[in-house]
N, C-alpha and C positions, 0 to 999 in steps of 0.2 A: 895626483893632486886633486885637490878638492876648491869650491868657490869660499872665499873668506868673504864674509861682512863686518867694515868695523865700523860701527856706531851702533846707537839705540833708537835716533829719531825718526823723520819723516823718510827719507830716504829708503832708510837703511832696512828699516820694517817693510818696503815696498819690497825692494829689490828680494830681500830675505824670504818675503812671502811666493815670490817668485822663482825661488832656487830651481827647482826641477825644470827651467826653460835657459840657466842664465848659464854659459860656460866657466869653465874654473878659472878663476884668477884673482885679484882682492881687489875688496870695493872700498873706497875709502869715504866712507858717509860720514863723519867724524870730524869733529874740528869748532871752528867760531863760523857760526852761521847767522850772528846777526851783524848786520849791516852798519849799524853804527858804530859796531862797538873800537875802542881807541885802546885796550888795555892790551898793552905790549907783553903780560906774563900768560894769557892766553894766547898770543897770536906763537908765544915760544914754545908753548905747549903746542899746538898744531906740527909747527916748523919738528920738534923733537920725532913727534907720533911720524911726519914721512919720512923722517931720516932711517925710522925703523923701519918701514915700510915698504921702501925702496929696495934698502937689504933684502927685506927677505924676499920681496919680489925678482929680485936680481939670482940670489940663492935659487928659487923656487922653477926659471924663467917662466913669470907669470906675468898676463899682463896689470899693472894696476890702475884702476881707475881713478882719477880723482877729480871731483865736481868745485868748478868756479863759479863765477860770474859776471854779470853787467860792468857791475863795480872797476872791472881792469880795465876797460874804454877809456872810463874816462866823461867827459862830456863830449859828446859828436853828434855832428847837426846830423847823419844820414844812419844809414845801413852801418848795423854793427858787423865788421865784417872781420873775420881772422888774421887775413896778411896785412892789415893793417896795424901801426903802431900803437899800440896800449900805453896809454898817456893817464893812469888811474889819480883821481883827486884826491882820495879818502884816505883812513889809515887800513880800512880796511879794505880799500884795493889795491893799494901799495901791497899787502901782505900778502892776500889772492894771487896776485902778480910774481912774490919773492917763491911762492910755493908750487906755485907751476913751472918758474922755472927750475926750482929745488928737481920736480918732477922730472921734466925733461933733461935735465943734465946728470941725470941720477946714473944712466948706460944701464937702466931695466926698462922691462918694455912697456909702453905708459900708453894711454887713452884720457888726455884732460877732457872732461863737457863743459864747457861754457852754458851755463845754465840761466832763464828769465825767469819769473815768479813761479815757484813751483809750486803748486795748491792739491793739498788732500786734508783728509779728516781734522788733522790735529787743531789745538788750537793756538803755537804759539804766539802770541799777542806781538812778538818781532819781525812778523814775515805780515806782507801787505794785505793777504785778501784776511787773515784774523784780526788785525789789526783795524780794519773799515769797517769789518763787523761790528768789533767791542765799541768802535766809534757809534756807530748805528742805533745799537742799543743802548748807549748812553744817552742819546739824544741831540749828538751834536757832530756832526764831520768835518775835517778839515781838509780840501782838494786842491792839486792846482789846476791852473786852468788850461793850462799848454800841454801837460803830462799824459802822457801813452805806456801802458805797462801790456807784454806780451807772458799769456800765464799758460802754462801745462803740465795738464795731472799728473800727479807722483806714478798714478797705474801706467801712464802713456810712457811716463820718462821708462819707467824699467821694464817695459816691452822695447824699447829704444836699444838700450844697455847692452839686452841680451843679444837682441836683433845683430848688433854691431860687433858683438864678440865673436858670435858664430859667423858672421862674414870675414872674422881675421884681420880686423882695424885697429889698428896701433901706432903708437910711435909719432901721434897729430895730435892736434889742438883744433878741436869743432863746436859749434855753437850747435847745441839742440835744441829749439826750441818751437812752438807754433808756427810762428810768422808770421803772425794777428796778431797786431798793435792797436789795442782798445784805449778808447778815452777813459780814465782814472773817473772823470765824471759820468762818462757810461757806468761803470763798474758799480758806482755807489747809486744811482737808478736803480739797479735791478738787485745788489743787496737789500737795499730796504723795501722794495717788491716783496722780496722773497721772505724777509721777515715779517712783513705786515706792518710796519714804524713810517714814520713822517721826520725824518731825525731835519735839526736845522744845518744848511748846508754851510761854511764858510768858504769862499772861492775867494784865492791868493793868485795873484799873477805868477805866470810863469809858470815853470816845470820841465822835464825832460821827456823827448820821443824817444820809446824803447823799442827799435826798430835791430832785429838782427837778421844776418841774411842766412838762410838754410840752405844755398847753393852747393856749402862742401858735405854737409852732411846728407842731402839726397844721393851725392856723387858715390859717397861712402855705401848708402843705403837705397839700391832704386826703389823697394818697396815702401822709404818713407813715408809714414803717412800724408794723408795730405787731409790738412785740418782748414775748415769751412770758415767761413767768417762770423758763426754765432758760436764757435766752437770755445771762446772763452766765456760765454753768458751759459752756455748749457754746461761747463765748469760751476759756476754758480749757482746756480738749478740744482745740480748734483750732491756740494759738498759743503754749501752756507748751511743748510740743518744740523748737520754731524760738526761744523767748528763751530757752531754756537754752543750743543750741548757740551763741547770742550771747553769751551769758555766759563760758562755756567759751572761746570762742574769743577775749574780751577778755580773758581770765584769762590766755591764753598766749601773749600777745604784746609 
């Protein structure tokens, strides 16, 4: 057996770049990964690609991985925590939700992550820390004022991955994530730091604390890292240069 990657995007180029550390089994980096989105012939296409998946994971006995998120919660005033009910608002946590269980009831051997903002180089303008960028440099940002987003590097997430394969972790549902719940108005302070802009801010009431707990996934992993409380600003430090030239560079093409 060999490790499969399926996708092309953020993920999937990490974990891939990664290969020589990661154990065989298939990664499912593929799918509708933005958050808004409501179109029901995408989220069919997702649902098809695990049905394939599953198979041949089941065929294969490999384990497959497949990456969720936030979105399944739901709204919750605390700790997002796993044996907790997943009460998802969206259409696109409703889906998240159909497809993990898809996973889990598939009888192959599965690893869902429960995944918080995951930031590397790219620039999609879908995912939160490109999207505050392109705000930034437009010269205008939109924040709320209650809102906590917990963010970790794409390189962290797949030293996680592999870390977890080779310990023989299966067959659960874990949240990976930081554990550093930063103010969304922190975040956009030191993007525009970082780019040298003055952008005008607009603060909207409200928002959500994206607070989840890492309890099962240390249990899983004792050498979980353990990430610092600037460890999402030194995230921005790192990878605000490389998704602005992403952005730039999708701007002029």
């Amino acid at each position: 057996m060999a490790l499969e990657v399926i996708g092309s995007g953020l993920l999937a180029r990490a974990i891939a770049s990664a290969a020589d550390k990661v154990p065989d089994g298939i990664i499912c980096a593929a799918g509708v990964s933005d958050s808004t989105c409501q179109d029901e012939s995408a989220f069919r296409r997702e649902r098809a690609l695990l049905r394939d998946l599953t198979g041949r994971a089941r065929e294969r006995d490999a384990v497959l991985v497949y990456f969720s998120g936030a979105p399944v919660y739901g709204r919750v005033g605390g700790l997002r925590v796993e044996s907790q009910d997943a009460t998802p608002q969206t259409p696109y946590g409703r889906h998240k939700l159909e497809c993990e269980n898809m996973v889990v009831d598939s009888g192959a051997r599965h690893l869902v992550l429960r995944l918080p903002n995951v930031v590397g180089p790219g620039g999609n303008p879908h995912q939160l820390i490109p999207s505050l960028v392109a705000q930034a440099l437009g010269g205008s940002i939109v924040t709320m004022t209650a809102a906590t987003r917990d963010l970790l590097d794409v390189d962290d997430l797949a030293i996680i991955v592999a870390a977890l394969l080779r310990g023989g972790a299966y067959d659960t549902v874990v949240n990976v994530a930081s554990g550093v719940s930063t103010p969304v108005p922190r975040l956009v302070e030191v993007i525009a730091e970082i780019l040298g802009t003055s952008p005008s801010v607009v603060s909207v009431e409200g928002g959500d604390r994206q607070e989840f707990s890492i309890a099962k996934v240390r249990g899983l992993l004792p050498g979980f890292p353990r990430f610092e409380p600037d460890y999402p600003l030194n995230i921005l430090r790192r990878r605000v240069p490389a998704i602005t030239r992403a952005l730039m560079d999708g701007a002029t093409r």
